[in-house]
C-alpha positions in Angstrom: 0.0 0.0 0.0 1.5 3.4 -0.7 2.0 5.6 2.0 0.2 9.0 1.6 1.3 11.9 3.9 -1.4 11.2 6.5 -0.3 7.9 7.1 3.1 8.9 7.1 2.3 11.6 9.8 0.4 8.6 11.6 3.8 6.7 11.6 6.0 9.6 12.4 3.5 9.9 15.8 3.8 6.2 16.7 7.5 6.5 16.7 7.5 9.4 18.9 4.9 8.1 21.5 7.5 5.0 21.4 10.2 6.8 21.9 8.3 8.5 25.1 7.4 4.8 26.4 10.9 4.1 26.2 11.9 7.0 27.8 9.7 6.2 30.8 12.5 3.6 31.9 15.1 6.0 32.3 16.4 7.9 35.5 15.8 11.6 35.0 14.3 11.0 31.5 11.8 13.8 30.0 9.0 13.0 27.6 8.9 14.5 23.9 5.7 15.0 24.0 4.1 17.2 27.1 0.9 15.4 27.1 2.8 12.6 29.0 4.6 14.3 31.7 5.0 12.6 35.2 5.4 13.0 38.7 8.9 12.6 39.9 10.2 10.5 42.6 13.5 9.0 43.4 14.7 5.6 44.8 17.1 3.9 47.3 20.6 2.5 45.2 23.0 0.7 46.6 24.8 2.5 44.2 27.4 5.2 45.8 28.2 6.9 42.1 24.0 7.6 41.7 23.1 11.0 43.3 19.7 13.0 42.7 19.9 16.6 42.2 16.9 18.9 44.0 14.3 20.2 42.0 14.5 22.7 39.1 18.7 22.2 38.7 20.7 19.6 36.4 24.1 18.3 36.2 26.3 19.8 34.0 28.1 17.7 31.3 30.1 18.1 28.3 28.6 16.6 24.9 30.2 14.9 22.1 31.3 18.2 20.5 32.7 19.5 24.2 29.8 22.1 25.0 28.0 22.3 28.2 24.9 19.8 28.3 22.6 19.6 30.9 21.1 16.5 32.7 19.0 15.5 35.7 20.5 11.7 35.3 22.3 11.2 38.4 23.6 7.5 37.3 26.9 8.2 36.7 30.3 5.5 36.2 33.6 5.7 36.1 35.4 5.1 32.8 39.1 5.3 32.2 39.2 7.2 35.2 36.4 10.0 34.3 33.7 10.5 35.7 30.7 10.1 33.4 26.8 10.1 33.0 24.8 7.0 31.5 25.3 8.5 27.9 28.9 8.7 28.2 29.3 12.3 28.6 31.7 13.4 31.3 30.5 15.3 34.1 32.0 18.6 35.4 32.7 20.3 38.3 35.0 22.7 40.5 38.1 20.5 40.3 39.5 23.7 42.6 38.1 27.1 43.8 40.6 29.0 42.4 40.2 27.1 38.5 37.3 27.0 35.9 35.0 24.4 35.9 36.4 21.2 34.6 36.0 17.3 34.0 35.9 15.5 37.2 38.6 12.5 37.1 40.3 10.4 38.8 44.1 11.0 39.7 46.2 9.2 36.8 48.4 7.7 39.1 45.8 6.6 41.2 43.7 5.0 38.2 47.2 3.4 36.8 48.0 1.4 40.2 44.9 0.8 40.5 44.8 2.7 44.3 41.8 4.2 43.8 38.7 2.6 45.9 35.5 3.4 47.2 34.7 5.8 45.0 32.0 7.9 45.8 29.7 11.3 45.5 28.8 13.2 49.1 26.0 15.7 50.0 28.0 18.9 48.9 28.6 17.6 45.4 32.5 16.0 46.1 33.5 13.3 43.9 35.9 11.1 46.5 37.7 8.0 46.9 39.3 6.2 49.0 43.4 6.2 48.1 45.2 3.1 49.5 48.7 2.3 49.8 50.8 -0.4 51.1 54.6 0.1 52.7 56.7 -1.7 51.2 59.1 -2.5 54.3 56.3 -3.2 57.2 53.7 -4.1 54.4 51.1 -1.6 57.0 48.3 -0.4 54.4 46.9 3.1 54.9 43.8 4.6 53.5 43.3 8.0 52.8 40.6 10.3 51.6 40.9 12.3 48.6 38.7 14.6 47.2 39.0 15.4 43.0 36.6 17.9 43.0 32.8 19.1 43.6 30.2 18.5 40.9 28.5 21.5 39.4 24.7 22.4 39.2 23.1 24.8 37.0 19.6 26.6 37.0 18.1 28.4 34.1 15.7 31.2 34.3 11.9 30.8 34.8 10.0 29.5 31.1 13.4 28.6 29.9 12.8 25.9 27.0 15.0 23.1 27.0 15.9 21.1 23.8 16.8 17.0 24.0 17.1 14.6 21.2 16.8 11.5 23.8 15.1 12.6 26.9 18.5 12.2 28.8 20.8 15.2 27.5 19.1 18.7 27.0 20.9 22.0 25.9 19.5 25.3 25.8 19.3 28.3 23.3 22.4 30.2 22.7 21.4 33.4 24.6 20.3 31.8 27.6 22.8 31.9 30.7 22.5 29.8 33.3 23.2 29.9 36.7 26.3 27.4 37.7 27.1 26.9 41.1 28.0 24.0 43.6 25.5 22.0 45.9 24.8 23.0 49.5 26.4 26.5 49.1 25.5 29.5 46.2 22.3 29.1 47.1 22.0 25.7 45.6 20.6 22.6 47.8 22.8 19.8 48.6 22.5 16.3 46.6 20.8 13.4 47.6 23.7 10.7 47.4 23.0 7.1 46.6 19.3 7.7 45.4 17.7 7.2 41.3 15.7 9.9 39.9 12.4 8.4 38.3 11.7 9.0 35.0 9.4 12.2 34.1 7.0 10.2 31.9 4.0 8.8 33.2 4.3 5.1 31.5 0.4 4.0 31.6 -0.3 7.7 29.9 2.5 7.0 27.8 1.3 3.3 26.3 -2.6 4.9 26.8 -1.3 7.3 23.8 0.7 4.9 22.1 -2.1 2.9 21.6 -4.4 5.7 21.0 -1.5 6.5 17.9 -2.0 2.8 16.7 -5.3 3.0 16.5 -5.7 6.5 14.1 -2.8 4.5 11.7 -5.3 1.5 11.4 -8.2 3.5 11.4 -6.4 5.8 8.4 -5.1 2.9 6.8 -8.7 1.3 6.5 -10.1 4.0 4.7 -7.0 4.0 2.1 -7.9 0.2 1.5 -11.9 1.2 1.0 -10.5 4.2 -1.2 -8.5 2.5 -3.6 -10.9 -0.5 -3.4 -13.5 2.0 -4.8 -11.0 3.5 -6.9 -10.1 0.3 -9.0 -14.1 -0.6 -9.0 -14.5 2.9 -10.7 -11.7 2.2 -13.3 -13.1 -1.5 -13.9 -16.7 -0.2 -14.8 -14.8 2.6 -17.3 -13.4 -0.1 -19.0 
């Protein structure tokens, strides 16, 4: 059957309210499609890397291109010694007071020897870890505490619209400035360590419009069948 425009449309609208489903399984996620839109909650992890950030701020990270991103996934990993969100990008911080903000990592030595434990993310934003070492004469194995630097926050002003390709990673127009500042201090809350955002899409509103899109395809698709079924009738009585 050829696809007319309407039917196309009708596909185009399944894929997004798929997309949107999808997007109800992942932490921080936010729907394409505004009809959707959920509560938020967030959840217990064992996980010491997985911090929520409090309402109306994101995490600030640095896309494939190397421009500030913005996310409210707190699920980050370690890889190669960055620090990095679920999508990959690395995540960035006040590495010092005195520097620019940067991309949070772990000490190249540390990573190498493979001395760095424990790592974690606290209340005031600090991305730690646990450094330990072994004497090599009275083999007496020390632990200490060090501190790469504090994971940034931004906020944007009031109606600001934010753009995202995958629900995860939004940017913002060019002549918006945000705020960026650090948790628990320039006026910013602290983090919630060890707890999962929800997604923002309701799922049983999401599949409820998902179906509803299935339904206007088939319903659409119906009356192209009856169409050209009359349309070949017409041209068999002309013949």
């Amino acid at each position: 059957m050829f696809l007319n425009a309407n039917l196309t449309s009708a596909l185009d609208r399944i894929a997004e309210r798929a997309a949107d489903v999808r997007r109800a399984f992942v932490p921080g996620a936010f729907p394409d499609s505004d009809d959707v839109a959920g509560n938020v909650s967030g959840q217990f992890t064992l996980d010491p890397l997985a911090v929520a950030a409090p309402p109306q701020t994101y995490f600030v990270v640095s896309d494939s291109d190397g421009n500030a991103a913005y996310t409210r996934d707190g699920s980050f990993r370690i890889e190669n010694g960055a620090l990095i969100d679920s999508s990959g990008h690395a995540v960035r911080g006040a590495i010092t007071r005195a520097a620019a903000f940067g991309e949070l990592r772990i000490d190249p030595v540390d990573e190498a020897l493979g001395r760095a434990t424990q790592p974690r993310i606290e209340r005031d934003g600090t991305f730690a870890y646990t450094r330990r070492t072994i004497d090599p004469r009275s083999g007496i194995v020390t632990a200490q505490r060090v501190a790469t630097g504090r994971v940034a926050l931004a906020r944007f002003p009031a109606a600001t619209k934010l753009e995202t390709h995958d629900g995860r990673t939004l940017t913002v127009p060019r002549d918006v400035l945000p705020h960026v500042g650090l948790p628990n201090e320039d006026s910013f809350e602290p983090l919630a360590p060890m707890r999962s955002e929800s997604s923002h899409v309701d799922l049983d509103e999401s599949l409820a419009r998902l179906k509803a899109a299935y339904v206007a395809f088939d319903a659409l698709a119906a009356a192209e069948t009856v169409k050209g079924h009359f349309g070949k009738t017409a041209m068999d009585l002309l013949k």
